[in-house]
C-alpha positions as CSV (number, residue, x, y, z in Angstrom):
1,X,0.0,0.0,0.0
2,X,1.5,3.2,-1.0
3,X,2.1,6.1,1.6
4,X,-1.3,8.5,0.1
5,X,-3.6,5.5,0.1
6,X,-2.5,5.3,3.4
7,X,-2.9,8.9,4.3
8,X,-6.2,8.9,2.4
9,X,-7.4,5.8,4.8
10,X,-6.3,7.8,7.8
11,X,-8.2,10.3,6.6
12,X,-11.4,8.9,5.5
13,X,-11.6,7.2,9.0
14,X,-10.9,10.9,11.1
15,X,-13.7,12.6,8.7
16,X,-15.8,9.4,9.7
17,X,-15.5,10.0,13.6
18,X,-15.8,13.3,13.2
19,X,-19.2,12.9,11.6
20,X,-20.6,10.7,14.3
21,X,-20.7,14.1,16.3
22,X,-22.8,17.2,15.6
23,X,-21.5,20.9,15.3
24,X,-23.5,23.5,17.2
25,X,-24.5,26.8,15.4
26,X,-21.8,29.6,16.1
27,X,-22.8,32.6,18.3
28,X,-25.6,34.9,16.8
29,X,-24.1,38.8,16.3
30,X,-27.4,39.8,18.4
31,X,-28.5,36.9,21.1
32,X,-32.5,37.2,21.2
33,X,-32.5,33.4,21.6
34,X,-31.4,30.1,23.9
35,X,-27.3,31.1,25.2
36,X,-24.2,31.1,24.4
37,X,-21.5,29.1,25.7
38,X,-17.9,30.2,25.4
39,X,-14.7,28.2,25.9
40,X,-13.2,30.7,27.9
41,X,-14.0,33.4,30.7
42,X,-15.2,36.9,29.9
43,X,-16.5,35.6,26.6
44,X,-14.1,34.7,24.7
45,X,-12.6,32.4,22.3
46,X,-14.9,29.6,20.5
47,X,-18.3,30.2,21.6
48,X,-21.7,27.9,20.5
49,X,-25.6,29.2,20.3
50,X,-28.1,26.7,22.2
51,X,-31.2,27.2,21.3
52,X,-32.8,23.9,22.7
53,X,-32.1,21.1,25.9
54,X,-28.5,19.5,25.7
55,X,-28.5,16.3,27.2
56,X,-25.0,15.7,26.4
57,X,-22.3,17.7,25.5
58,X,-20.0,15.5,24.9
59,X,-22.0,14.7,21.2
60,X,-21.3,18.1,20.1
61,X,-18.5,18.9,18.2
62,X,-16.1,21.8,20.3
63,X,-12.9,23.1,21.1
64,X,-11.6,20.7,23.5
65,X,-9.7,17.5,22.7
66,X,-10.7,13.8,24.5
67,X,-8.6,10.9,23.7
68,X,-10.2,7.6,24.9
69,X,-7.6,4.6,24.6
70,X,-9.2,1.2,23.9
71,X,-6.6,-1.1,26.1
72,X,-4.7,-2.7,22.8
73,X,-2.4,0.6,22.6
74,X,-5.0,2.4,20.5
75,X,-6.8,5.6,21.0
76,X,-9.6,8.3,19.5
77,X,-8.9,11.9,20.0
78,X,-12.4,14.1,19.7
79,X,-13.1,17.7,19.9
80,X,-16.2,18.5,22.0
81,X,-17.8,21.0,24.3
82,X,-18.2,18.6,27.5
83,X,-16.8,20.1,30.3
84,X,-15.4,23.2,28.3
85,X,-17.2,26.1,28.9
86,X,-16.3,28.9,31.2
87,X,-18.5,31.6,30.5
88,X,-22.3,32.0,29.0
89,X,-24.1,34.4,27.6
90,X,-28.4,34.3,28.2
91,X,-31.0,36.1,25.6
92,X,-33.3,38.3,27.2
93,X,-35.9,36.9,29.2
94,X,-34.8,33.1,28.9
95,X,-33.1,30.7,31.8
96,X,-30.7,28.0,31.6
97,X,-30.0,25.3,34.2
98,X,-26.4,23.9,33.9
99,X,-25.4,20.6,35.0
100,X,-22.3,18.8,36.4
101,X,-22.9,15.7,35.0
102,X,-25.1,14.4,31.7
103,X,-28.9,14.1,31.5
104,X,-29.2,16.9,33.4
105,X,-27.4,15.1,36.7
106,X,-25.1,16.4,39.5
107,X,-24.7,19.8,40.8
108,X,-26.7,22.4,39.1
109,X,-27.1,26.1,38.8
110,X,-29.9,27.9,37.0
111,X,-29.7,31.4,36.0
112,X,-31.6,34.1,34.3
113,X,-28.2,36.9,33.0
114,X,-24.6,36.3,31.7
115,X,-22.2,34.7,33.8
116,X,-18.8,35.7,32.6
117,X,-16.4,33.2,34.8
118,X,-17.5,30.2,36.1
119,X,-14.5,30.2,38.6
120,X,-16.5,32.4,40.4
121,X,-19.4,30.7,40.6
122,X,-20.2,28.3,43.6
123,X,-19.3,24.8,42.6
124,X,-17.0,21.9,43.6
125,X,-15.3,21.1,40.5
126,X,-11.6,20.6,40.8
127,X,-11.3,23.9,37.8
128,X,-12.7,26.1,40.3
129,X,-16.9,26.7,40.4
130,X,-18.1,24.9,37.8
131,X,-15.5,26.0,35.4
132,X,-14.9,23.5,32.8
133,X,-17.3,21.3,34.3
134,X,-20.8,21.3,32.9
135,X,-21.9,17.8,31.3
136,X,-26.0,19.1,30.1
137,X,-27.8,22.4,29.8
138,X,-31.9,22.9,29.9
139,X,-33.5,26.1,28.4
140,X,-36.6,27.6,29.7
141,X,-38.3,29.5,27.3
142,X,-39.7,33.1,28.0
């Protein structure tokens, strides 16, 4: 096998786990709807609109690399948004309930304005707050 079909394999297979995850739509120049979540504090860097529940984060394509390793010396690297957001934006009148863990599990914190650094927020995680440590998000609709 020559060294592009190679490369071409290794690619075909990356572009195949990369479409077993879903992208979220990027953040709207005026939010009037759902959130935004941002990768880091103070709103910045890559930033996501939610418009509707997320019961797991980790099935939508984001900025921060997983590996998983399967035991025979292989591994997966993925990009997602699980536990990788550290600030959030909220449209007028809506609320969001954040979670530690998937399905909506684990410590929670609703709120009804903009958060700009989850350090600062009351939670246990070992980031600080709940900094880089919410698994599921619920909307509530005006």
């Amino acid at each position: 096998m020559s060294t592009v079909s190679r490369i071409t394999g290794v690619v075909s297979f990356v572009a195949l786990l990369l479409g077993c995850q879903h992208g979220l739509p990027s953040a709207p120049s005026e939010l009037t709807t759902g959130i935004v979540i941002y990768r880091h504090a103070n709103y910045l860097g890559e930033s996501a609109h939610v418009t509707s529940d997320v019961k797991d984060l980790e099935d939508f394509v984001g900025p921060c690399e997983r590996t998983s390793y399967d035991g025979n010396g292989g591994s997966t690297t993925t990009r997602e948004w699980n536990d990788c957001i550290s600030s959030l934006r909220v449209a007028p009148g809506w609320r969001a309930t954040v979670y530690e863990h998937d399905d909506f599990r684990g410590e929670s914190l609703e709120m009804s304005s903009d958060v700009a650094n989850f350090q600062l927020v009351k939670g246990s995680c070992d980031h600080g707050g709940l900094n880089d440590c919410i698994s599921s998000i619920r909307l509530h609709r005006p």
